[in-house]
N, C-alpha and C positions, 0 to 999 in steps of 0.2 A: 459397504465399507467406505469411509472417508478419509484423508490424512487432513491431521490438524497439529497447526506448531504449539508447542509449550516453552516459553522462553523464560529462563532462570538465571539468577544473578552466580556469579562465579569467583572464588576466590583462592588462584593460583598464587601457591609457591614460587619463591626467585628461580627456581629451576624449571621449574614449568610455565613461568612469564619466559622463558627463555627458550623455549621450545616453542611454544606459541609465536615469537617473535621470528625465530627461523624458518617455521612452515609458512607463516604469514610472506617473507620475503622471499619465499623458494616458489611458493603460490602467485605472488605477484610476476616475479622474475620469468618462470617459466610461461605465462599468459603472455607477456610483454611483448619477449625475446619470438615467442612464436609468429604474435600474431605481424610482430617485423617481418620474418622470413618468409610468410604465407606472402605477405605483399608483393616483396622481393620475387620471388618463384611466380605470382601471378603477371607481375609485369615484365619478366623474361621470356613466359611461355604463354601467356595468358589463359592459363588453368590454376585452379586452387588446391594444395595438395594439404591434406591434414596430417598434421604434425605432430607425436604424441609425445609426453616425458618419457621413455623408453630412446628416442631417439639421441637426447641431452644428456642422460647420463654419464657416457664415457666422459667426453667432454666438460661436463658440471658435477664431479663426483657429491658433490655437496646436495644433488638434489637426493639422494639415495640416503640422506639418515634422515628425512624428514617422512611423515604418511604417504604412499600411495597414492591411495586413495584420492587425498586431498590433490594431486596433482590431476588424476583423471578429471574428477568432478571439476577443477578449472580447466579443462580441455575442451568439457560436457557444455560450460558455462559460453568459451571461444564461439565453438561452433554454434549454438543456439542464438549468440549472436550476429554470428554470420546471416543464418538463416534468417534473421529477422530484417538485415540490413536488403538481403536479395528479394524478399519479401515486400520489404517499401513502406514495412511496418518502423523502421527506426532507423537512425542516421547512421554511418560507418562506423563500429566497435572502437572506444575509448581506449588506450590505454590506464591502467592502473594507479592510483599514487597512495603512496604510501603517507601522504598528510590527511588523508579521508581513513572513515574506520578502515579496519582492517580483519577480515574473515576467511574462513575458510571452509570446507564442509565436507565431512569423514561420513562413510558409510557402515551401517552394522552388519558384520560380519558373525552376531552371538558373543562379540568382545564388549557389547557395550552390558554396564551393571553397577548398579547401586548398590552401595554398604548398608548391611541389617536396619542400619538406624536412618540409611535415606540423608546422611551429611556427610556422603562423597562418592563420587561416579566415575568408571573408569571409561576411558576410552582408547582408541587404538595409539600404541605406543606413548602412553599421558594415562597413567593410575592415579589412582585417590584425589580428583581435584575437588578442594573443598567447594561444596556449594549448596545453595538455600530452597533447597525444592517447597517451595510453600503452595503447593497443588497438585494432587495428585491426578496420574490419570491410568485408564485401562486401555490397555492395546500394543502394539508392536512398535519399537521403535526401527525406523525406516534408516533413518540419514540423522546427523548430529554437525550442528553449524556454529562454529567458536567466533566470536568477534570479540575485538574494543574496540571500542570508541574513543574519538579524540577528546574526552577529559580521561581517560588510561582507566577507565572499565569494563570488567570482562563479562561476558555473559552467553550463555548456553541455549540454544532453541534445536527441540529436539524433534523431528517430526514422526506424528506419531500414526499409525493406522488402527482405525479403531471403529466401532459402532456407530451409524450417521443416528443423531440424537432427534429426530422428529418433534416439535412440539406437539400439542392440540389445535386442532383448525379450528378458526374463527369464523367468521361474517362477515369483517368488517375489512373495508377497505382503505386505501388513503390518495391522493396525489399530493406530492413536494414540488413548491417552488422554492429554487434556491435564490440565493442573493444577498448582500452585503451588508444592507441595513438591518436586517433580521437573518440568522443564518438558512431560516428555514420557516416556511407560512405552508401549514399544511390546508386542504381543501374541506377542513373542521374548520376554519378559521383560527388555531392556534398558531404560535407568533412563538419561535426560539431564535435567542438570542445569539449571538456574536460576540462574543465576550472580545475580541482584539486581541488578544494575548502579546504580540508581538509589537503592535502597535502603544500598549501599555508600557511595557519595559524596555523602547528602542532608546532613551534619554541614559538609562543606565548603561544599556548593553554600547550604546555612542561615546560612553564616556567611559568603560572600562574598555574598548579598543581604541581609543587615542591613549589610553596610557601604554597599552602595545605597541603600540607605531613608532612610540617613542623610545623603546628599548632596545639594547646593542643582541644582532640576532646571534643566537647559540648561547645567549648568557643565561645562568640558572633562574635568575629572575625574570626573564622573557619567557621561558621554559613552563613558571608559576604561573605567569599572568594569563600564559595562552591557555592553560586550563580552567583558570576561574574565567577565562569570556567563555570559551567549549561548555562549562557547565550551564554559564548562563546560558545558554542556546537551548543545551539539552532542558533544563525546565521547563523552559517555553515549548520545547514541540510535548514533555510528558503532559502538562498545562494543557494544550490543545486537541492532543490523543486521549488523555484520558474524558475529555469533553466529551469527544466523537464517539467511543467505544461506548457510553451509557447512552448517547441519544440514540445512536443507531442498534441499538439494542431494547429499547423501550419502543422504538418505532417497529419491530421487527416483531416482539413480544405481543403489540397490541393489533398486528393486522396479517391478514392473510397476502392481502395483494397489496404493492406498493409502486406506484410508479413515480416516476423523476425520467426530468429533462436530460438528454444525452448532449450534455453542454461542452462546445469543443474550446478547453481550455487554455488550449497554449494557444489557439488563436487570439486568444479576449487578452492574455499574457501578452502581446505584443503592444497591447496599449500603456504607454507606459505612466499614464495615470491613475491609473486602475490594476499594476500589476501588482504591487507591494499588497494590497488590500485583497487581491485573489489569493496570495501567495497565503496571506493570514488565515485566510479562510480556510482555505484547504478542501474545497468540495470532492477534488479527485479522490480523496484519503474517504471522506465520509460516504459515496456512490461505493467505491470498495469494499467499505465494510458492512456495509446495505447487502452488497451482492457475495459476500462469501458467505454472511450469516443467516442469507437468506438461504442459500444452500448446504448448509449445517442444518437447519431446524425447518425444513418443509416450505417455505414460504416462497414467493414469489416476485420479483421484478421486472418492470416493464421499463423501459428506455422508450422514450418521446423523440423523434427526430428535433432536433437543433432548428429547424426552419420551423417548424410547425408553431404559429403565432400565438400562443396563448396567453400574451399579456391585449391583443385586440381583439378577441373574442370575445363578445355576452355570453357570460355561461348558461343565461337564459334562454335568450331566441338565438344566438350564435351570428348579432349582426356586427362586420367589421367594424372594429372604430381605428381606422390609419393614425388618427391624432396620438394614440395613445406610444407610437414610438418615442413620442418624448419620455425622457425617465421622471423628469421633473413631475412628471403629473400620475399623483399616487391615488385621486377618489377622480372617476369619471360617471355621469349617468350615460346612461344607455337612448340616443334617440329613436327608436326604435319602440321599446318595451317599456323606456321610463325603469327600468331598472339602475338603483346606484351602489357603484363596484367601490370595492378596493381592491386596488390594483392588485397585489398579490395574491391576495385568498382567491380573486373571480380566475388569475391564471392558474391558481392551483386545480381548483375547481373544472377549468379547462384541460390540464394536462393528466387528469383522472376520467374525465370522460374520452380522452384520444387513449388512454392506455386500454378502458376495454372494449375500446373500440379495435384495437389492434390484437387483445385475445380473440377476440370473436373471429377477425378475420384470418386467425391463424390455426382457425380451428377446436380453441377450445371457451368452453363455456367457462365462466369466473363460476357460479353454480357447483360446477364438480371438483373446483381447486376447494371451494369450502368446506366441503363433504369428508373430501380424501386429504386436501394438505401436502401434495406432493405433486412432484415433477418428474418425468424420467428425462434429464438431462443428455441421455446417445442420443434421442433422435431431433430430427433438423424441427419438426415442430414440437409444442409440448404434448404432452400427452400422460395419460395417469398410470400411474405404478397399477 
């Protein structure tokens, strides 16, 4: 069994945009206010005490008409990020703002349920919200996460537990080199493109936020325009998600094993030449959806250390060429072999033979992933269902 989200467009009622609005700020309010007083308590005593909505309520009688639930689950949300800050996985927990979307996330208690006709869903203390299921699915619903977004749209991700969907095993392998010019030069020698999305539309999106800068804040006409830039945004990343969700689904569709460079992104983000154009790209987003859908449908990915040089490699005879650090220089021969690279394909080509070079030494034959198609994911190395 898998859980997998299904996200649906949603169209509440002024009663139920008003509901939504008050869990939304009772959900912010109580993360806030807590995660203040944890601080407060740890620099008094220097211990962490966890703080629950149960304890707020005399005091904040208002948090008591909004979900439960949704209060726990941002309690769930606190601590998780605690844990990760102690961890040294991610920097001390953010407070909340209420100018970013805004969500929250209820759990099914047997309250959650669609009308006969499938065009409306209830959920806990929120019946009948109209909404556009244009997908169905089989299996149990888990948890139910409400947001808008800042152009004021609502929308439904439901997560659901259900049958892991196995494809057919393949033969065929692949390595990805990532990169700017091309988003993507797999070690076929195939060549996907970069479309810019952001970098296309920043003349308009530059020119409908100076007409915001210029307007008197809180006026209804400021109010307008800040949703036509928010939409504009939002186009742009649907523009560059719907990209990634059919490449990395066709990449996924056609191979068994797939490896890619485990490229440390916020680092390369500090360059601040090169940030705006990583930002465009989005590799973290497309590595992501590589490796959940690879875990959806049987397949496999291999992650290449960061260090490991596969743009001075001959994929040939494997002799270093140091020269080739320059970016500038995209065809090199090999003196060595008399082999002549392109840069990209020969590191792709490179980072496919360290990927199973790295199945091998971890025990499993690429041979029996082809056979069987599958990973048992508990244990520390892979090994076959």
């Amino acid at each position: 069994m898998k859980r997998k989200a299904y996200k649906y467009r949603i169209y509440p009622n002024s009663e139920q945009k008003e509901f939504f609005a008050k869990t939304f700020g009772c959900v912010r309010f109580f993360y806030n206010k807590s995660l203040t007083d944890m601080n407060e308590i740890y620099k008094t005593t220097g211990k962490f005490k966890n703080i629950t909505p149960a304890s707020y309520k005399e005091d904040y009688p208002f948090l008591k008409e909004v979900d439960s639930f949704a209060l726990c689950n941002a309690q769930l949300n606190r601590n998780t990020a605690f844990k990760s800050f102690f961890s040294h996985k991610t920097g001390f927990p953010k407070f909340k703002s209420k100018r970013n979307n805004q969500s929250y996330t209820t759990n099914n208690q047997g309250s959650v349920k669609f009308s006969s006709n499938n065009r409306y869903i209830s959920i806990p203390k929120c019946p009948r919200i109209r909404i556009k299921k244009h997908r169905d699915f089989e299996g149990t619903i888990k948890s139910i996460t409400i947001s808008m977004t800042t152009d004021n749209k609502y929308y439904m991700s439901l997560l659901v537990e259900e049958e892991a969907e196995l494809m057919e095993p393949t033969d065929k392998m692949i390595g990805l080199d990532l990169g700017l010019k091309s988003l993507i030069v797999d070690s076929n020698g195939h060549k996907y493109k970069n479309h810019k999305y952001l970098t296309k539309s920043e003349n308009k999106l530059a020119k409908e936020q100076r007409k915001l800068s210029k307007m008197v804040k809180g006026s209804n006409n400021r109010n307008k325009q800040r949703i036509k830039v928010a939409r504009l945004h939002k186009k742009i990343y649907n523009q560059r998600n719907d990209y990634l969700h059919k490449l990395s689904k066709k990449i996924i569709d056609e191979n068994q094993i797939i490896c890619i460079e485990d490229l440390k992104v916020k680092d390369m983000m500090n360059d601040s030449k090169l940030a705006r154009n990583i930002s465009d790209v989005s590799w973290s987003r497309l590595v992501a959806m590589l490796i959940y859908k690879a875990d959806w449908y049987g397949r496999k990915v291999v992650k290449i250390p960061s260090t490991y040089p596969s743009s001075q490699l001959c994929s040939i005879c494997s002799y270093k060429n140091s020269l080739t650090k320059d970016l500038g220089i995209r065809k090199w021969t090999c003196p060595k072999c008399g082999s002549i690279h392109d840069r990209d394909i020969n590191a792709a080509k490179n980072i496919l033979s360290k990927g199973i070079e790295i199945l091998t030494k971890d025990g499993t034959h690429p041979d029996s992933l082809f056979m069987l198609g599958s990973l048992d994911s508990s244990s520390k190395k892979p090994s076959l269902l």
